[in-house]
C-alpha positions as protocol buffer text, in pm:
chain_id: "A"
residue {
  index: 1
  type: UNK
  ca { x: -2759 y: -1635 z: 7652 }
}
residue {
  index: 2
  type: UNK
  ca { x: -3126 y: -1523 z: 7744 }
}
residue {
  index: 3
  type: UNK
  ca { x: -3406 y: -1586 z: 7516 }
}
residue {
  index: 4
  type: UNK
  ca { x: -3668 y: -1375 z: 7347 }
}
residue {
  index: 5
  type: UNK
  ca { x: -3831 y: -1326 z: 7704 }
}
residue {
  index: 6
  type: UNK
  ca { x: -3564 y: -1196 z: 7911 }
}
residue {
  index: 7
  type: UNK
  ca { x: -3494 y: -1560 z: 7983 }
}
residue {
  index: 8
  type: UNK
  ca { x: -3269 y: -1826 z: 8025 }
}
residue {
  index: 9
  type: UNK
  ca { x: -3363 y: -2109 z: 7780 }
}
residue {
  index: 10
  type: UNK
  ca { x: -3474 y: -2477 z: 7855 }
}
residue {
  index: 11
  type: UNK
  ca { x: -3205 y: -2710 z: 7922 }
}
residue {
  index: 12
  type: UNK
  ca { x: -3243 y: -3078 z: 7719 }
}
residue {
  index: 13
  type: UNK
  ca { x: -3279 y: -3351 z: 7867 }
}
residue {
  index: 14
  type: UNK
  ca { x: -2919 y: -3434 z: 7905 }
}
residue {
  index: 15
  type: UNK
  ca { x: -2878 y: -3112 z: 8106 }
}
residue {
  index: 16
  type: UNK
  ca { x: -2729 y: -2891 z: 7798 }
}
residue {
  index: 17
  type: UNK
  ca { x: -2892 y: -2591 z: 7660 }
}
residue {
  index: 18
  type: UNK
  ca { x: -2993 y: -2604 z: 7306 }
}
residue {
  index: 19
  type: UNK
  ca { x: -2748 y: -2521 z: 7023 }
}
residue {
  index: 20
  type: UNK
  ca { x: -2844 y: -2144 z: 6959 }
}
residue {
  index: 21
  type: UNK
  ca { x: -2796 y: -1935 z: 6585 }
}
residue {
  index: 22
  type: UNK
  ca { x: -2532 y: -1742 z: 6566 }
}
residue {
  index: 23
  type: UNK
  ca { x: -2465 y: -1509 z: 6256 }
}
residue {
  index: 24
  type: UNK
  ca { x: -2131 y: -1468 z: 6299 }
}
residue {
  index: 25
  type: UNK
  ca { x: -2042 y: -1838 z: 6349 }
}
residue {
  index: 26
  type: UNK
  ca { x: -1803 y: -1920 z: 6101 }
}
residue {
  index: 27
  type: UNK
  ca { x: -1899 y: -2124 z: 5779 }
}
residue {
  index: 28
  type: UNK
  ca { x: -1854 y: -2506 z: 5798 }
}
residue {
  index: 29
  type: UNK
  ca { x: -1457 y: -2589 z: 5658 }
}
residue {
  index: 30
  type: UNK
  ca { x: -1400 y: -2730 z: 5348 }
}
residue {
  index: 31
  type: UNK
  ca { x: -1361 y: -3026 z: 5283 }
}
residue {
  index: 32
  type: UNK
  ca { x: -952 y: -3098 z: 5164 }
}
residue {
  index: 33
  type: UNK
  ca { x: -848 y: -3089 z: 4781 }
}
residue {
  index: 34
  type: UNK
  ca { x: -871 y: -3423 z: 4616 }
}
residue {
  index: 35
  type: UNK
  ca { x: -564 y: -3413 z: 4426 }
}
residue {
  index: 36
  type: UNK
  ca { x: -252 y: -3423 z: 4587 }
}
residue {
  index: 37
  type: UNK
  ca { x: 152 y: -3358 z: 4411 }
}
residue {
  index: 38
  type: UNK
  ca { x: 126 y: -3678 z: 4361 }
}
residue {
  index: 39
  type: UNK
  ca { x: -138 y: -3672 z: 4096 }
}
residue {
  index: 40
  type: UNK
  ca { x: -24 y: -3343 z: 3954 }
}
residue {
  index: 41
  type: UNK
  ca { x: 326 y: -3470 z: 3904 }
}
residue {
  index: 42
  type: UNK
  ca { x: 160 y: -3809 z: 3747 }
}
residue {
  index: 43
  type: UNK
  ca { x: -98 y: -3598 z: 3515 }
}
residue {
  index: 44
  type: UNK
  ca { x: 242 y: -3366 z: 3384 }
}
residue {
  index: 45
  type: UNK
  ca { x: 497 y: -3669 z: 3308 }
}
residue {
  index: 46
  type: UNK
  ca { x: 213 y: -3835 z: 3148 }
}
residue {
  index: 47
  type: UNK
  ca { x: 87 y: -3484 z: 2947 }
}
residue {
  index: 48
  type: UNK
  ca { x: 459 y: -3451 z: 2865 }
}
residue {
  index: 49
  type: UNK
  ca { x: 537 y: -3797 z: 2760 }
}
residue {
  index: 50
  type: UNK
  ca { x: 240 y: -3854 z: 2530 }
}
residue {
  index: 51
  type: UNK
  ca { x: 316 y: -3477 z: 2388 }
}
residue {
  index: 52
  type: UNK
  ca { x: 634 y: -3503 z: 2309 }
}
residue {
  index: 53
  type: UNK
  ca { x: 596 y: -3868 z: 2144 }
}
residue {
  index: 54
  type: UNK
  ca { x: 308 y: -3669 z: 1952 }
}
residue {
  index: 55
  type: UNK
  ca { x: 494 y: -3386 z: 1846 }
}
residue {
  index: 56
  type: UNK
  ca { x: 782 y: -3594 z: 1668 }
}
residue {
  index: 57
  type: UNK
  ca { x: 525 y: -3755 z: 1505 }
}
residue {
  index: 58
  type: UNK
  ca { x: 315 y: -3478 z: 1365 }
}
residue {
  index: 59
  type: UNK
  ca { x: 207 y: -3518 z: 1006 }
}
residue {
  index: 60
  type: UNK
  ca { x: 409 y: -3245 z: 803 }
}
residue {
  index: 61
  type: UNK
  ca { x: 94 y: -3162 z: 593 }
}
residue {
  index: 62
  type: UNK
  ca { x: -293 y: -3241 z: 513 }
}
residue {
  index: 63
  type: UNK
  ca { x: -388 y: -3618 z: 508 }
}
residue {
  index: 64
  type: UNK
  ca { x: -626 y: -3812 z: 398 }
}
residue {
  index: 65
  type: UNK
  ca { x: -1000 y: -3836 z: 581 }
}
residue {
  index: 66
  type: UNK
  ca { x: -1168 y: -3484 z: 649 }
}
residue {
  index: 67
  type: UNK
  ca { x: -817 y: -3314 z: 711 }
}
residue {
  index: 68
  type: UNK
  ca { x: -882 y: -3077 z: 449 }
}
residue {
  index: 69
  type: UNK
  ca { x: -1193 y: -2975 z: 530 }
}
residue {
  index: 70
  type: UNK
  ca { x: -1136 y: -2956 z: 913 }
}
residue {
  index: 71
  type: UNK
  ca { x: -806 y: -2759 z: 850 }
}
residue {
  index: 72
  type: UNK
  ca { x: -1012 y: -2484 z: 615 }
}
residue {
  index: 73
  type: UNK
  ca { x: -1266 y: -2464 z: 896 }
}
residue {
  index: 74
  type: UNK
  ca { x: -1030 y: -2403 z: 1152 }
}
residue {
  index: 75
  type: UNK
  ca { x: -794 y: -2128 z: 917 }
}
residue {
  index: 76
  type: UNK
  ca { x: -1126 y: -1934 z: 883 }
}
residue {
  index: 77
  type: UNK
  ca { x: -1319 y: -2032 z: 1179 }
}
residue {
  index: 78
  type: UNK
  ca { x: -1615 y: -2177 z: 1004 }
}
residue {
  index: 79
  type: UNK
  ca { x: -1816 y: -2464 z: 1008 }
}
residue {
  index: 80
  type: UNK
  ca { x: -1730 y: -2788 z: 875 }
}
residue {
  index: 81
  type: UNK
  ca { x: -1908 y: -3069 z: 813 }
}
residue {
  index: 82
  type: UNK
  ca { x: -2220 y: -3152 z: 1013 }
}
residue {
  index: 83
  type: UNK
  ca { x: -2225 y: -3127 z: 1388 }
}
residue {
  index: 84
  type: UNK
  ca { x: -2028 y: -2837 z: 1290 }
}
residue {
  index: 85
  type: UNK
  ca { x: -1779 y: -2919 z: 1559 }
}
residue {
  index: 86
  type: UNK
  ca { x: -1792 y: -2540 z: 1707 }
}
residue {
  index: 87
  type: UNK
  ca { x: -1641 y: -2581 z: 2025 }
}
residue {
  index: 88
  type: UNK
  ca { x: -1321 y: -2814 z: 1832 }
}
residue {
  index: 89
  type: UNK
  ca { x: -1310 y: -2575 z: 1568 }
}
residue {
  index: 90
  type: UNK
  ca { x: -1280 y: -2227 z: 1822 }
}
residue {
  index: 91
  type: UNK
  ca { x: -980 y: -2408 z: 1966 }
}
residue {
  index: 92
  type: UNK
  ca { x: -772 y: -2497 z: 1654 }
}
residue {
  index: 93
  type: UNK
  ca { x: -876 y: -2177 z: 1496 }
}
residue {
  index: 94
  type: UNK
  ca { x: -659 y: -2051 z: 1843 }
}
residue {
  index: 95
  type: UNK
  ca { x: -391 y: -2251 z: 1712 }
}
residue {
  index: 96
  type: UNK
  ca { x: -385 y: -2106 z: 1368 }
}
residue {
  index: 97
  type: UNK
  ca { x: -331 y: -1768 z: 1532 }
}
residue {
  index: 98
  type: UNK
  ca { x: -86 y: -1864 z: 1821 }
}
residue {
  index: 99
  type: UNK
  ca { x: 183 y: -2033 z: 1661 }
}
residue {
  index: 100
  type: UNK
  ca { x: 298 y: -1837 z: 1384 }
}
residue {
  index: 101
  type: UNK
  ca { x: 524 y: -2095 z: 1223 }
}
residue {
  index: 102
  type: UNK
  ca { x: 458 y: -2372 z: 927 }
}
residue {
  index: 103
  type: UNK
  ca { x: 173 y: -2413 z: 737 }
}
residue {
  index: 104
  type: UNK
  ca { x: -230 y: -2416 z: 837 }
}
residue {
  index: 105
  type: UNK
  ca { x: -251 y: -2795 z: 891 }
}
residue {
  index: 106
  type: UNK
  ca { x: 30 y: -2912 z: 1074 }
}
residue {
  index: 107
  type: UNK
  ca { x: -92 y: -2604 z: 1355 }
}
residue {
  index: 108
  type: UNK
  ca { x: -432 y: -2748 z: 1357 }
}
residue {
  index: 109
  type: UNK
  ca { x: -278 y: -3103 z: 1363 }
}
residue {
  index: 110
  type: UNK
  ca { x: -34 y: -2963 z: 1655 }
}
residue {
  index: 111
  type: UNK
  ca { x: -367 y: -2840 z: 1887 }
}
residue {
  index: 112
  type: UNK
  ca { x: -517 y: -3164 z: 1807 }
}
residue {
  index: 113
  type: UNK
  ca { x: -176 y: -3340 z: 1937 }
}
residue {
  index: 114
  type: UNK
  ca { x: -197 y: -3126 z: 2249 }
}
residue {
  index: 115
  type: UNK
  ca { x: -566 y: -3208 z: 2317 }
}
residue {
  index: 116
  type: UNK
  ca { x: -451 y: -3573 z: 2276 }
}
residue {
  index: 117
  type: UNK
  ca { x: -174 y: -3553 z: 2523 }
}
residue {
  index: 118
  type: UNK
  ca { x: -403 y: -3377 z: 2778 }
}
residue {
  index: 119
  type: UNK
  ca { x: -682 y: -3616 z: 2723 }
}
residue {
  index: 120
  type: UNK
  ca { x: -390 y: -3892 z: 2864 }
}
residue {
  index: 121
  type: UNK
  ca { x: -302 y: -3679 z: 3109 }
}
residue {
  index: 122
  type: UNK
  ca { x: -604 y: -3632 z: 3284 }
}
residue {
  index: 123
  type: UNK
  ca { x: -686 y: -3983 z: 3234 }
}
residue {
  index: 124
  type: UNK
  ca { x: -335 y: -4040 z: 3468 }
}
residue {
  index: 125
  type: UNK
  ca { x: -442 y: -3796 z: 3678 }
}
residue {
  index: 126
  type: UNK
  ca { x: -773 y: -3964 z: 3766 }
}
residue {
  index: 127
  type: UNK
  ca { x: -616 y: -4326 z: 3770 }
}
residue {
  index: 128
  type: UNK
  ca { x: -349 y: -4173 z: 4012 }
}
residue {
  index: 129
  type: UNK
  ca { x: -620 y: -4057 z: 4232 }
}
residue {
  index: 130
  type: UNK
  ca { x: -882 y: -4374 z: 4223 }
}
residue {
  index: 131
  type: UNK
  ca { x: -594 y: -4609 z: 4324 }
}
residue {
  index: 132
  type: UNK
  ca { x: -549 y: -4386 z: 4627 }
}
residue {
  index: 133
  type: UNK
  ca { x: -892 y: -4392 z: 4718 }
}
residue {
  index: 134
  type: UNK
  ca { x: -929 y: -4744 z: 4648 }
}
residue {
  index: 135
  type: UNK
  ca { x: -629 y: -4855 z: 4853 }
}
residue {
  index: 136
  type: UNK
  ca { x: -779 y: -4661 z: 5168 }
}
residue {
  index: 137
  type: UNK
  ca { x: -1108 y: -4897 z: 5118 }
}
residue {
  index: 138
  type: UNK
  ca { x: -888 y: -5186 z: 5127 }
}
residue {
  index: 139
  type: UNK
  ca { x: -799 y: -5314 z: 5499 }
}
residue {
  index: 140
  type: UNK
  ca { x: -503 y: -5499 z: 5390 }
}
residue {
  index: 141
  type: UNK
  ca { x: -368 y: -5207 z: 5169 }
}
residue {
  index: 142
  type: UNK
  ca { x: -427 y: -4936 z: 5484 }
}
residue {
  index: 143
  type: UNK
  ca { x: -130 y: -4966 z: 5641 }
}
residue {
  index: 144
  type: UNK
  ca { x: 150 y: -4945 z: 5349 }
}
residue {
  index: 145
  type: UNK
  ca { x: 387 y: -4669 z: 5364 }
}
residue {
  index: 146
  type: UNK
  ca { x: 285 y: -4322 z: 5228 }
}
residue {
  index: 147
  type: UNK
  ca { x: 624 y: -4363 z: 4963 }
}
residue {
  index: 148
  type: UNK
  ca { x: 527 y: -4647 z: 4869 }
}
residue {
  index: 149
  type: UNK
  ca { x: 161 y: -4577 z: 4792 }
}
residue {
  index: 150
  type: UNK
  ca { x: 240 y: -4281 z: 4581 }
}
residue {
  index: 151
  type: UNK
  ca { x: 448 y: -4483 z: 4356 }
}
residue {
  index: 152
  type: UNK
  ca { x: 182 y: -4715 z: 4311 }
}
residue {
  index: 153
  type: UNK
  ca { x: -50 y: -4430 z: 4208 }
}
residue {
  index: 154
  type: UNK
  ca { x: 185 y: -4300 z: 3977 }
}
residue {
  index: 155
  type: UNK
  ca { x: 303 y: -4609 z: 3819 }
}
residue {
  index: 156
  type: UNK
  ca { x: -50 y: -4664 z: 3808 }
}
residue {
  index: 157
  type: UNK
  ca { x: -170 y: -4310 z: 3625 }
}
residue {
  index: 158
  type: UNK
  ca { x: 127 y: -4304 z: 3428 }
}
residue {
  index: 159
  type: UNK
  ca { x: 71 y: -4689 z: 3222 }
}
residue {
  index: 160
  type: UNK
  ca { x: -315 y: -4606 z: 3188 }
}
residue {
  index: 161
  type: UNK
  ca { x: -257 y: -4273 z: 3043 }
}
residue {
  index: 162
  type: UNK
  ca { x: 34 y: -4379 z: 2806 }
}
residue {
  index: 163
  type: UNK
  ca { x: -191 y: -4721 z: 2752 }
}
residue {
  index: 164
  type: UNK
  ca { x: -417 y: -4450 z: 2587 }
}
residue {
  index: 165
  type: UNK
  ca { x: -169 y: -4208 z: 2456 }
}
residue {
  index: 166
  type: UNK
  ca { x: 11 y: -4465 z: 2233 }
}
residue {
  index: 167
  type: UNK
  ca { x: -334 y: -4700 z: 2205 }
}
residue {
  index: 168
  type: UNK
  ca { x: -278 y: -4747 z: 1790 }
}
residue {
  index: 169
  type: UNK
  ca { x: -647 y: -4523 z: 1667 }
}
residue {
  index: 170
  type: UNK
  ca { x: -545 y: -4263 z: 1934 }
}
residue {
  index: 171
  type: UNK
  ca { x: -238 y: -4209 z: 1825 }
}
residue {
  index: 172
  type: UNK
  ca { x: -312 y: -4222 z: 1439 }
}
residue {
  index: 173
  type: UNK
  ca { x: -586 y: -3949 z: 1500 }
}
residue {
  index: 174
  type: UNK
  ca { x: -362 y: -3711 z: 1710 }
}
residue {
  index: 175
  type: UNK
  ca { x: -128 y: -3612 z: 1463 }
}
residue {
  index: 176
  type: UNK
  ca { x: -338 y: -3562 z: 1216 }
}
residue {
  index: 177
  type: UNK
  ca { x: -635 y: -3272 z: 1139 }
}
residue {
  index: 178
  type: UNK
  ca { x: -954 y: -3479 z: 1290 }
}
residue {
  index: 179
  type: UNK
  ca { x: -1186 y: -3401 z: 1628 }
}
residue {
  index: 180
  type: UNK
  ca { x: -1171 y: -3736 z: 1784 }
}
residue {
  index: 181
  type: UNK
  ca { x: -896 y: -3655 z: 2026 }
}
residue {
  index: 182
  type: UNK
  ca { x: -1038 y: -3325 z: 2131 }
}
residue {
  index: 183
  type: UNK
  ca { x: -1325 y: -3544 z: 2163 }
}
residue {
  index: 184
  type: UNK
  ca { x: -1141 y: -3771 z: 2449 }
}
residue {
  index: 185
  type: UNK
  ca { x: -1005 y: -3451 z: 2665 }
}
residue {
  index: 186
  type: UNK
  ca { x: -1384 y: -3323 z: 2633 }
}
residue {
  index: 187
  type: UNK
  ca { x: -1488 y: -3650 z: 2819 }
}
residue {
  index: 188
  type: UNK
  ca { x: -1165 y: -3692 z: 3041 }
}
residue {
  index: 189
  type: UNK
  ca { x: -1272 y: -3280 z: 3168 }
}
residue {
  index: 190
  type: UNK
  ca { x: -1639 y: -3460 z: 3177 }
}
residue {
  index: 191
  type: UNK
  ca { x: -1495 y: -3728 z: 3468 }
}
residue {
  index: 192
  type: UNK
  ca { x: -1295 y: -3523 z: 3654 }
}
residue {
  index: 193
  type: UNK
  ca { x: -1575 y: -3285 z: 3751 }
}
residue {
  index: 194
  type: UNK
  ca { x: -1775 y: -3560 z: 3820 }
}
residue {
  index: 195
  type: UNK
  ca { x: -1514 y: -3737 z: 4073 }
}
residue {
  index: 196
  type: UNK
  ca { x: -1483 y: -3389 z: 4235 }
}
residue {
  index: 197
  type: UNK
  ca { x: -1837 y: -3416 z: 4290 }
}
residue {
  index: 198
  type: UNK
  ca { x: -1845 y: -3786 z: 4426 }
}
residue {
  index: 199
  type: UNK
  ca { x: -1572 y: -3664 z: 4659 }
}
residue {
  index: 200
  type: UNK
  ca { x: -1747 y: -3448 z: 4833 }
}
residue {
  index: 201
  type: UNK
  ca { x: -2173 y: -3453 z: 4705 }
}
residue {
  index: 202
  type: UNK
  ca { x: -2262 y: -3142 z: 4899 }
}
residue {
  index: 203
  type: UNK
  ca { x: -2137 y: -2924 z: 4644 }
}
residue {
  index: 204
  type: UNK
  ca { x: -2329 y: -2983 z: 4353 }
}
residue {
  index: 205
  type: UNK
  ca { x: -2175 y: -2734 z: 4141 }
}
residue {
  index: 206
  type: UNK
  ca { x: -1903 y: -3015 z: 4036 }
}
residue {
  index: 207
  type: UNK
  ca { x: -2215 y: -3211 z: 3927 }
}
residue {
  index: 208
  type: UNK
  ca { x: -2339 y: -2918 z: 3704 }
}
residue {
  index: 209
  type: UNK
  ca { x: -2001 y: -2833 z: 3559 }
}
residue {
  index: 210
  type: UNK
  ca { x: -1987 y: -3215 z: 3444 }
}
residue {
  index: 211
  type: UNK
  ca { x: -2315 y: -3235 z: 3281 }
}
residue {
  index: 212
  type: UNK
  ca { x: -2246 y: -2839 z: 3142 }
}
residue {
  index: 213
  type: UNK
  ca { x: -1899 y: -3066 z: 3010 }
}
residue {
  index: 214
  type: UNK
  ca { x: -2064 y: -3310 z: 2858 }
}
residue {
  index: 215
  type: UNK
  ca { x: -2336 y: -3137 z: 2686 }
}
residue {
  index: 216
  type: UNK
  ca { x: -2058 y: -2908 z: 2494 }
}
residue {
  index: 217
  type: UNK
  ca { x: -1861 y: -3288 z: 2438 }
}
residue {
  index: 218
  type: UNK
  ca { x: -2166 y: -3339 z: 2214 }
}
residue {
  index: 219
  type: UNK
  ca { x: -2059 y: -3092 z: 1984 }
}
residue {
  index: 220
  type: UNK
  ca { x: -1725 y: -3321 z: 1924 }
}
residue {
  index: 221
  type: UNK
  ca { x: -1914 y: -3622 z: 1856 }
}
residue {
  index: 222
  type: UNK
  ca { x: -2248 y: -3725 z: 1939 }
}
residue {
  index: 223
  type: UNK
  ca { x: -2146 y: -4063 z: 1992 }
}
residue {
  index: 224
  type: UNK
  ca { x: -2036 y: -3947 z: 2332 }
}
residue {
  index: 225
  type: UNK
  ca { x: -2406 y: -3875 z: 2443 }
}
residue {
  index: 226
  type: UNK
  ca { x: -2368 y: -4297 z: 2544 }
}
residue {
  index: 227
  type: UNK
  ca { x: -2152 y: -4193 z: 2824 }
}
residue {
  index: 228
  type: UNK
  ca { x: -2458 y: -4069 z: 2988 }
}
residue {
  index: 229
  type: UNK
  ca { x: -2566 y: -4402 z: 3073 }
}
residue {
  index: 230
  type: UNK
  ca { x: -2218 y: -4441 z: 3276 }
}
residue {
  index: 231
  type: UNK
  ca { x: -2321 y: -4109 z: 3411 }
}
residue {
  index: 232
  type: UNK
  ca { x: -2591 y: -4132 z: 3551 }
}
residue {
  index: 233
  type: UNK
  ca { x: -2542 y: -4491 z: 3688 }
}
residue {
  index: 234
  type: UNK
  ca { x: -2247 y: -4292 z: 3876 }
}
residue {
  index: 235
  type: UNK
  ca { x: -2453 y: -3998 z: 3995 }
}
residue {
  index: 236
  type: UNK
  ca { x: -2692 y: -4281 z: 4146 }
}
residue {
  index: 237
  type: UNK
  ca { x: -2433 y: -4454 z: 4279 }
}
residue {
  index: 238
  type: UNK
  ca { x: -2331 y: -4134 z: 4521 }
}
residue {
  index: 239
  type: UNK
  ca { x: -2674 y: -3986 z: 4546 }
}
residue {
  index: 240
  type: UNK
  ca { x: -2980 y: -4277 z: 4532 }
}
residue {
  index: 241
  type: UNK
  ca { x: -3230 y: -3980 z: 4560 }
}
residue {
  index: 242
  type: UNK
  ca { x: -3065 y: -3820 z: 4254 }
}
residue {
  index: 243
  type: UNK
  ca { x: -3022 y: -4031 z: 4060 }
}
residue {
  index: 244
  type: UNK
  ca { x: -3315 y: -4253 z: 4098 }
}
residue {
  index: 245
  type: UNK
  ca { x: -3505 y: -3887 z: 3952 }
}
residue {
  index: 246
  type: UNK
  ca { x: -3256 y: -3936 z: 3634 }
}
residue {
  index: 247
  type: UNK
  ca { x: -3365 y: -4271 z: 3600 }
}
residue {
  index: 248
  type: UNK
  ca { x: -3711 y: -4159 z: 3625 }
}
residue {
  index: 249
  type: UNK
  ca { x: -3697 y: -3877 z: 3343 }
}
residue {
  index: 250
  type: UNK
  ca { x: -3524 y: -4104 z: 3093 }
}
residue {
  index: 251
  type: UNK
  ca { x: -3851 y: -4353 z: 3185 }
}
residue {
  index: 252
  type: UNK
  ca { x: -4049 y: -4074 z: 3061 }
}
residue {
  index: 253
  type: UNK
  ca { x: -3838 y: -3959 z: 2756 }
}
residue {
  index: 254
  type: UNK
  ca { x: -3698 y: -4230 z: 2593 }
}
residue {
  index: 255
  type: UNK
  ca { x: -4017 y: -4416 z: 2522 }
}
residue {
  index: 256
  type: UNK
  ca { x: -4208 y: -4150 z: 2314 }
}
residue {
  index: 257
  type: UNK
  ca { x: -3853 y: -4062 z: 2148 }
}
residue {
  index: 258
  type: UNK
  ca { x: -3789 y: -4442 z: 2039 }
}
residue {
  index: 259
  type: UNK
  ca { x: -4174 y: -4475 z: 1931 }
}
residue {
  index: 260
  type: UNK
  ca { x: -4138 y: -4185 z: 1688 }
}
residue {
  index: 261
  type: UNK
  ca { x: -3809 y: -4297 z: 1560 }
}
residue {
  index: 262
  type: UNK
  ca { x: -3916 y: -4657 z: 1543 }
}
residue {
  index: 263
  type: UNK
  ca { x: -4256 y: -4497 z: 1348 }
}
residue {
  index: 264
  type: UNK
  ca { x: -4006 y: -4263 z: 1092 }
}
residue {
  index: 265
  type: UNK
  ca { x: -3786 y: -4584 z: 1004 }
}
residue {
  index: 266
  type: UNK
  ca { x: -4109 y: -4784 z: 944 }
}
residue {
  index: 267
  type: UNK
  ca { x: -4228 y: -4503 z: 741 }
}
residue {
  index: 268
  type: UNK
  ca { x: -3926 y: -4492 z: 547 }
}
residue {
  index: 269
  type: UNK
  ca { x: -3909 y: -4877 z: 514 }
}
residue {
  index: 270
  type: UNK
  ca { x: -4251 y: -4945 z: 424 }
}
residue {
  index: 271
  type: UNK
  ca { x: -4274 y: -5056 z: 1 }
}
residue {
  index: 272
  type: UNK
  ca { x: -4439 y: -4844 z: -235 }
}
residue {
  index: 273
  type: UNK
  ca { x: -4748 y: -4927 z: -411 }
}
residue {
  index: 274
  type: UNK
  ca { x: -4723 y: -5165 z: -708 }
}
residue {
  index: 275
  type: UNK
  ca { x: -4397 y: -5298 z: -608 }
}
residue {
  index: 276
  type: UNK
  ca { x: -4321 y: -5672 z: -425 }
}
residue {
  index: 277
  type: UNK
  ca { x: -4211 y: -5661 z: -103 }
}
């Protein structure tokens, strides 16, 4: 290939030309999907398992707690009690409409089942996965058989996502009308883009769709926003650069937002005139 000038160009100093552009070179491969059969097959026995169990278990009609309420604002797609839960409520409403059999709450109770057995699902899917990817960091554990490992990684997926199907509050709150375990799938859909992202760091887009995840799992329940913490201790973790900037920002927003808090309780504590303290 000749250069600008008519040329041949300079050879390095190993003798080689220098790599030259081409336009038509062919974009750098892929790098291979993370989850394998293996993890699909452990993320459907688990979805079905924990469904099922659900389903037979379904509460015929409204309960006690904010059933009521939540099933009203699902029949008519409005807004219930403060966040408003817009993202939960657009989903059950979708269950009110699909299934057109037995009355308003046990459909909204049914979506809230199936949002409970996916949140366990996903959660086996993930497990199944990490114990792959933490036996090939293990010399000792290198060398087992490829059978063998899968069943270690399902067995593995399949107890942690039935640990937290048939945990006692998880199960109590998905067969009933109530957010929280919509608000567990939100989070579970929150990790797996963010393990697609530590899996291969170069494409951050997995990194965006987890923090996109997570900001719309605040509309479930804000008590989630302390999974940022974890987050971001993660995103450092596979990017220093990153996530030392995080750590930065929430050195410069945290302090003025705990200051005025800190200044509104005082405010609100402080005794009126007259009175003892």
């Amino acid at each position: 290939m000749t250069g600008p000038n008519g040329k041949e160009p300079d050879a390095d100093a190993s003798g080689t030309s220098p790599p030259q552009f081409r336009p038509d070179a062919p974009p750098a491969a892929a790098p291979a999907a993370l989850f394998r059969r293996i993890d699909w097959l452990t993320f459907l026995v688990t979805f079905a398992a924990v469904g099922i169990g659900y389903y037979l278990t379904l509460a015929p009609e409204v309960t006690l707690e904010d059933s009521g309420e939540l099933a009203t604002g699902s029949f008519y797609a409005g807004i219930p009690h403060p966040p408003g839960y817009p993202v939960w409520t657009i989903y059950t409403w979708l269950w009110t409409v699909l299934v057109p059999f037995k009355n308003v709450a046990w459909r909204v109770a049914l979506g809230e089942a199936m949002g409970g057995a996916l949140a366990a699902g996903l959660l086996g899917l993930l497990v199944s996965r990490g114990s792959s990817m933490l036996m090939e960091g293990l010399e000792e554990l290198r060398a087992i058989e490829r059978r063998w490992e899968s069943a270690i990684c399902m067995v593995s997926g399949f107890v942690a996502g039935m640990l937290l199907g048939y945990n006692g509050y998880m199960w109590s709150q998905s067969v009933i009308v109530e957010v929280y375990s919509f608000s567990v799938a939100s989070l579970m859909v929150v990790l797996l883009c963010l393990l697609r992202w530590i899996y291969a760091p170069h494409q951050r887009r997995y990194l965006y769709y987890a923090l996109f995840f997570h900001g719309l799992s605040f509309t479930n329940h804000q008590t989630l926003i302390v999974a940022a913490m974890g987050i971001e201790v993660a995103i450092a973790a596979a990017d220093f650069r990153l996530g030392r900037c995080l750590f930065l920002g929430n050195g410069v927003i945290y302090p003025p937002c705990s200051s005025s808090s800190m200044s509104w309780a005082s405010a609100r504590l402080r005794p009126m005139p007259g009175l003892p303290c």
